[in-house]
C-alpha positions in Angstrom: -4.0 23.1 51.5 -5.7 19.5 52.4 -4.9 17.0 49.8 -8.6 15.7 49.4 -8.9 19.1 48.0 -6.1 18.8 45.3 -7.4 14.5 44.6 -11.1 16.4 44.0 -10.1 18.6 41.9 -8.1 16.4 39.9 -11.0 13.4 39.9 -12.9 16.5 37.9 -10.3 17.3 35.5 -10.8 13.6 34.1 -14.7 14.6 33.8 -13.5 17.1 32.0 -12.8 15.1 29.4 -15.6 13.4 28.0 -17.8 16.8 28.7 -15.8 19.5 28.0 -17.9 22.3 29.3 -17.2 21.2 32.9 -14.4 22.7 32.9 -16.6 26.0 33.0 -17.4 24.2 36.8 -13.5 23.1 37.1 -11.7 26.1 36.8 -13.4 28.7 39.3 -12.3 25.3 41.9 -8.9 25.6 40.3 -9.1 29.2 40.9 -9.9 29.1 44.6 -7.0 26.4 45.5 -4.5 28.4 43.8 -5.6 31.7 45.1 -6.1 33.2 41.7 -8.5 36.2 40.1 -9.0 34.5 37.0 -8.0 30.9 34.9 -8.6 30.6 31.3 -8.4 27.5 29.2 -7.6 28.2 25.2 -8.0 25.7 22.9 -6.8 26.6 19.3 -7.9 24.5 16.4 -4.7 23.9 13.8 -6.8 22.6 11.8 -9.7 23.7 9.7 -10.9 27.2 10.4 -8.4 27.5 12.7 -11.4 28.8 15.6 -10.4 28.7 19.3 -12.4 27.5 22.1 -12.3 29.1 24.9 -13.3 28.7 28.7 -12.5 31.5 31.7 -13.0 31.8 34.9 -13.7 35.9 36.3 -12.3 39.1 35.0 -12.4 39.2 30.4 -9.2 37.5 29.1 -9.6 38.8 25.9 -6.0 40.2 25.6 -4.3 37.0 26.7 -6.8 35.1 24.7 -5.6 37.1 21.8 -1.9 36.3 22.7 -2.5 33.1 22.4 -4.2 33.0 19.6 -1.8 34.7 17.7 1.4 32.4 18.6 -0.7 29.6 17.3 -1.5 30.9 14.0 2.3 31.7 13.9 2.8 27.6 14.3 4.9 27.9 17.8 7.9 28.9 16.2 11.5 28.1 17.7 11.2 31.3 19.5 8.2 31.5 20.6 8.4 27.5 22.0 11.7 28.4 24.1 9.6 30.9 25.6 6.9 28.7 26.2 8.9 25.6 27.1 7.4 21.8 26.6 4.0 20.9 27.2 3.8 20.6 30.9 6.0 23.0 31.7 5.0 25.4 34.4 5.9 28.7 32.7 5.9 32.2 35.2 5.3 35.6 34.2 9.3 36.3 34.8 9.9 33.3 32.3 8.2 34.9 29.6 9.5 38.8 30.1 12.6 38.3 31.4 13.8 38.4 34.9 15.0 42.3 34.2 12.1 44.9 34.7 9.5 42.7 34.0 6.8 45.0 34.2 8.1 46.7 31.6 8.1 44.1 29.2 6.1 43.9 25.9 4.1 41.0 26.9 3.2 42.5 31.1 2.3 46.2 29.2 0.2 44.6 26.3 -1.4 41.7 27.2 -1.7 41.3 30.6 -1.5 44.6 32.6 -4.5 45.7 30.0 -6.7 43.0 32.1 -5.7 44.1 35.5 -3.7 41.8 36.3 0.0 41.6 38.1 1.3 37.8 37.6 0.0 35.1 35.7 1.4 31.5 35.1 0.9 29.3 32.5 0.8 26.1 31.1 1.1 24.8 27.4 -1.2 21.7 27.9 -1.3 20.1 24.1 0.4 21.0 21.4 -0.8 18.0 18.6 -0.9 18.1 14.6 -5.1 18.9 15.5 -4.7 21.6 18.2 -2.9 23.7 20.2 -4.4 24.2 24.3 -2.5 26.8 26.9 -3.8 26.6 30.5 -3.4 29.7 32.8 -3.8 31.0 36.3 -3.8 34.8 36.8 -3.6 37.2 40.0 -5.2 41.0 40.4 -3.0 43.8 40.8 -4.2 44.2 44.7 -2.9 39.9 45.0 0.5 39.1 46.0 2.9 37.2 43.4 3.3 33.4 43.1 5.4 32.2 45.4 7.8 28.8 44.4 5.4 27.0 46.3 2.0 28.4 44.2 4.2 27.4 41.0 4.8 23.8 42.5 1.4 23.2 43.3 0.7 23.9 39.5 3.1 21.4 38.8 1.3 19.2 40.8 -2.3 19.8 38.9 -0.2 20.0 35.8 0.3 16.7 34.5 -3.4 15.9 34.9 -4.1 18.6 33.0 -2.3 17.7 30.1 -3.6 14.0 30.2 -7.1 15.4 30.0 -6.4 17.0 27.1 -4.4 14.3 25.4 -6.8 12.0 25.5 -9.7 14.2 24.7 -7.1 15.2 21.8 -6.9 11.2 20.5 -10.9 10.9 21.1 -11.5 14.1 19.0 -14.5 14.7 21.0 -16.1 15.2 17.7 -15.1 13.0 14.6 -12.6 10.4 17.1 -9.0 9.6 15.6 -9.4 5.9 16.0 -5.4 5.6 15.6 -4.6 8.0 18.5 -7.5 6.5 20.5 -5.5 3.1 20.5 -2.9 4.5 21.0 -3.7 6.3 24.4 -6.2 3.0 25.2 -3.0 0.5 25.0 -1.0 2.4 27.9 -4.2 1.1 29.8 -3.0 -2.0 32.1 -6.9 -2.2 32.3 -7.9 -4.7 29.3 -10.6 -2.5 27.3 -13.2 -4.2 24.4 -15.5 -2.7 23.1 -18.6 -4.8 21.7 -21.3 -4.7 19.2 -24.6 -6.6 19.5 -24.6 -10.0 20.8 -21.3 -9.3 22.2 -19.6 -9.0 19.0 -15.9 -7.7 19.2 -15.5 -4.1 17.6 -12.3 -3.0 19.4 -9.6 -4.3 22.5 -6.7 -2.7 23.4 -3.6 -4.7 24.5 -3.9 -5.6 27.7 -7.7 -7.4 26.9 -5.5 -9.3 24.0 -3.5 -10.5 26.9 -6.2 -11.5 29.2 -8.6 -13.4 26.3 -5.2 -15.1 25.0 -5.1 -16.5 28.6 -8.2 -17.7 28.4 -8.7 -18.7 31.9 -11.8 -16.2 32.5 -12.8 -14.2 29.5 -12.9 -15.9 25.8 -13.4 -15.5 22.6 -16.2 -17.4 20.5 -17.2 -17.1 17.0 -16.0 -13.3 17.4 -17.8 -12.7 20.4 -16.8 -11.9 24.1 -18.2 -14.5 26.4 -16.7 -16.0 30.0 -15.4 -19.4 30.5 -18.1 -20.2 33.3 -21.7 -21.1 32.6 -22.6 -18.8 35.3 -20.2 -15.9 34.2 -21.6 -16.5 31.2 -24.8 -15.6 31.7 -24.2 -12.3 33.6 -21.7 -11.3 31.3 -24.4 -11.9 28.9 -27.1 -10.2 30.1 -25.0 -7.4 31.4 -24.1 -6.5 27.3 -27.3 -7.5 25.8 -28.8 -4.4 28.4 -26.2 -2.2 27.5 -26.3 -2.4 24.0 -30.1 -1.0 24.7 -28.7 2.1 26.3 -29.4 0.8 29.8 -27.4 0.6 33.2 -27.7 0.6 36.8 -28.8 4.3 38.1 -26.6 4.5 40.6 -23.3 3.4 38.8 -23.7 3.4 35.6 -22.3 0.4 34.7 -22.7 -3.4 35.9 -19.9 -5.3 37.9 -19.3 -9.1 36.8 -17.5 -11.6 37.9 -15.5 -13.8 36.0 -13.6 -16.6 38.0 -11.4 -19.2 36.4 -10.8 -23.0 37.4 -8.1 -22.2 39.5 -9.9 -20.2 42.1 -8.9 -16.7 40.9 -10.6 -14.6 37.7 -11.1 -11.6 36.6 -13.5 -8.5 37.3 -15.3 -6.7 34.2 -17.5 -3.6 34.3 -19.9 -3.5 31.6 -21.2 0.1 30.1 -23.7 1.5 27.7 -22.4 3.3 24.8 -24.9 4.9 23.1 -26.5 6.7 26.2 -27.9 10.2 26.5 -28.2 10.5 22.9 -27.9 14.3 22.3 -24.8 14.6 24.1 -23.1 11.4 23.5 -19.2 12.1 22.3 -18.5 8.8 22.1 -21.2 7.8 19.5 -18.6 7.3 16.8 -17.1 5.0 18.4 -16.9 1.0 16.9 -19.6 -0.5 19.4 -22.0 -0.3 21.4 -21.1 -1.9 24.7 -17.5 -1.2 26.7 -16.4 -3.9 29.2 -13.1 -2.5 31.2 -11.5 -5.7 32.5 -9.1 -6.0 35.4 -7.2 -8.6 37.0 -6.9 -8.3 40.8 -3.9 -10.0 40.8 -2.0 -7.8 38.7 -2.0 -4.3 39.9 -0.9 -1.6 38.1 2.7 -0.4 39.3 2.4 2.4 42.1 3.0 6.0 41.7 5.6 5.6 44.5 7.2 8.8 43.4 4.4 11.3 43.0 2.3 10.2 46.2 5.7 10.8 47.7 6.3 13.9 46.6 2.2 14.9 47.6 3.1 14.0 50.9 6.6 15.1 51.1 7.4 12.0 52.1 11.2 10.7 52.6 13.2 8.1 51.5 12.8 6.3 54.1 9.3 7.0 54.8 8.7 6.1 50.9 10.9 2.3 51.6 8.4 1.4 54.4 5.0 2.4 52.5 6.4 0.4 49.9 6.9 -2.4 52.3 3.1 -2.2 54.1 1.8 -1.7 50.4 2.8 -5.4 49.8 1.0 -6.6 52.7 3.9 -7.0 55.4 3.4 -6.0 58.5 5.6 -3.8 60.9 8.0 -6.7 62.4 8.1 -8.4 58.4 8.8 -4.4 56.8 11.4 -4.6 59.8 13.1 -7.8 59.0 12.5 -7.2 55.1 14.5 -3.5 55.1 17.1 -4.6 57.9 15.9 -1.9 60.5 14.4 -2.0 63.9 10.4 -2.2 64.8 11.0 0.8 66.6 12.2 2.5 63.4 9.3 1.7 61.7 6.9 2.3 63.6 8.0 5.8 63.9 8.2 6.5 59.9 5.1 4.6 60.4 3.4 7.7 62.6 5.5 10.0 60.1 3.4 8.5 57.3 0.3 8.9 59.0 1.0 12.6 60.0 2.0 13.3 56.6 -1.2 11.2 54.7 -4.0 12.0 57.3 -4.3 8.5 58.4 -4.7 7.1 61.6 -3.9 3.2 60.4 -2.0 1.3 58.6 -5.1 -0.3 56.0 -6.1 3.4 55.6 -2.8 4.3 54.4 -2.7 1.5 52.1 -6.3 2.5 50.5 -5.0 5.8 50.3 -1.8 4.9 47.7 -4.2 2.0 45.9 -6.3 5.2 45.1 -4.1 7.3 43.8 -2.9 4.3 41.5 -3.6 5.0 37.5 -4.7 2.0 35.8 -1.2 2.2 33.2 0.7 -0.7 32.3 4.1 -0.9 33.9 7.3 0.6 31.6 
């Protein structure tokens, strides 16, 4: 399994979001890395008419699409939620029928034998007052079972999963809940404002409060974003006043401006249209029509020293010293700073590069800052 595999995958699950029929793209890659015949995504409206949504990957699901169907119009009751566990929870085929002749259980001889399948395993990835979504995976009669280690690497894509949908929950994708759309936006250690014309303030989430309280780079005037330097000024500027008009750079999408400050440091904003592609824009409800996503170099989001460990299976030890080059020291200061030999660390050193496919210290490094999410810290 090579990780740039599993970091691909999961880059596309965030797509996912924003354009929901990707995952019609997403899930025969999902399929593939877990060596599955078919995945299925279910996405049950609570709400309404009560219609489900539905996207598969090879053989018909029908009779697992009716199963879950039906446990949604029955609310998830207590039962039915034991079997199912918490969203996020990796469920198996032996979890819902029992470890005891499973094949012989009412849900393997209705619903999923029916299909031609032998296993399955399955995720509940939102359960919200709008929706509920199941995620599964599902192997043919001629496959072998899932192994511990199949039903770990679905931990591993699981969380994503669920984040997808939780924030495509709180944008709504159709009408946007505004309330859960803050809510999800102020986890962001990223500062997020969104602007009408001439720069005009619609929306910021915490973080950008933070920032424009500072001052230092990014301001507020007569209710309008502007920079504290002429210069900045203009850019920022220009970079809003073209992407109110629907217009960005073809090859990123967005423009990059710098903000500095007087004391030889600033900020770095990203400016985005929007109102573009008109016909399939979910975000048109949105209050504005300009984003600018703000971050401070200096103040990194915390790193996910814990789940890049466990990617790598990494130790503790190994973890310590990554930790240690990850705030810039070198071998001899990671030595002197964690009260071990150079020797020692330059052999977890090679273990980390083993483990990472690295060959160097800055590559390593790059590698962690990637997989950093841009959440504030507790």
């Amino acid at each position: 399994m090579k990780v740039e595999t599993i970091s691909g995958i999961i880059g596309v699950i965030y797509d996912c979001v924003l354009e929901p029929d990707r995952w019609l793209a997403t899930l025969p890659n999902i399929s593939r890395l877990t060596q599955s015949a078919a995945s299925s995504i279910v996405v049950h409206d609570r709400q309404g008419s009560g219609s489900a949504r539905v996207f598969e990957c090879g053989p018909d699901q029908s009779y697992l699409r009716l199963y879950f169907e039906r446990l949604a119009a029955m609310k998830l009751p207590s039962k039915q939620q034991a079997h199912l566990g918490s969203v996020g929870d990796v469920t198996t085929m032996t979890m819902l029928c029992g470890e005891r002749e499973p094949l012989h259980s009412d849900f393997y001889v209705h619903w999923v034998k029916p299909l031609g399948f032998r296993d399955m395993i399955g995720v509940l990835v939102l359960r919200s007052g709008k929706r509920v979504a199941w995620f599964s995976v599902a192997r043919s009669e001629i496959q072998m079972l899932y192994s511990d280690r199949d039903a770990r690497l679905m931990g591993m894509l699981s969380p994503h999963i669920c984040r997808a949908f939780l924030i495509a929950d709180a944008l709504d994708l159709q009408t946007v809940a505004v309330t859960r759309l803050e809510e999800t936006v102020d986890a962001l250690s990223t500062g997020v404002v969104l602007t009408e014309r001439q720069g005009r303030i619609a929306y910021m989430n915490g973080s950008a409060e933070r920032l424009l309280k500072a001052g230092n780079a990014l301001r507020v005037s007569n209710g309008c974003l502007t920079a504290a330097r002429p210069r900045a000024r203009d850019a920022l500027s220009k970079a809003l006043a073209s992407s109110v008009e629907g217009k960005a750079p073809t090859k990123t999408g967005r423009y990059a401006v710098a903000l500095p400050d007087d004391e030889g440091s600033g900020l770095i904003a990203s400016v985005l249209p929007l109102q573009w592609r008109e016909s399939r824009n979910p975000l048109s409800p949105l209050p504005g029509a300009a984003a600018v996503i703000v971050q401070d170099p200096a103040d990194p989001p915390p790193l996910p020293d814990d789940a890049f460990a466990e990617l790598y299976g990494l130790t503790l030890a190994e973890r310590r010293v990554l930790r240690a080059v990850a705030q810039g020291l070198g071998p001899q200061d990671a030595a002197d700073a964690l009260g071990v030999s150079l020797t020692t660390i330059r052999t977890h050193l090679q273990n980390l590069f083993a483990k990472t496919g690295t060959t160097r210290q800055a590559d390593l490094v790059r590698r962690l800052m990637t997989a950093t999410p841009p959440v504030k810290r507790g």
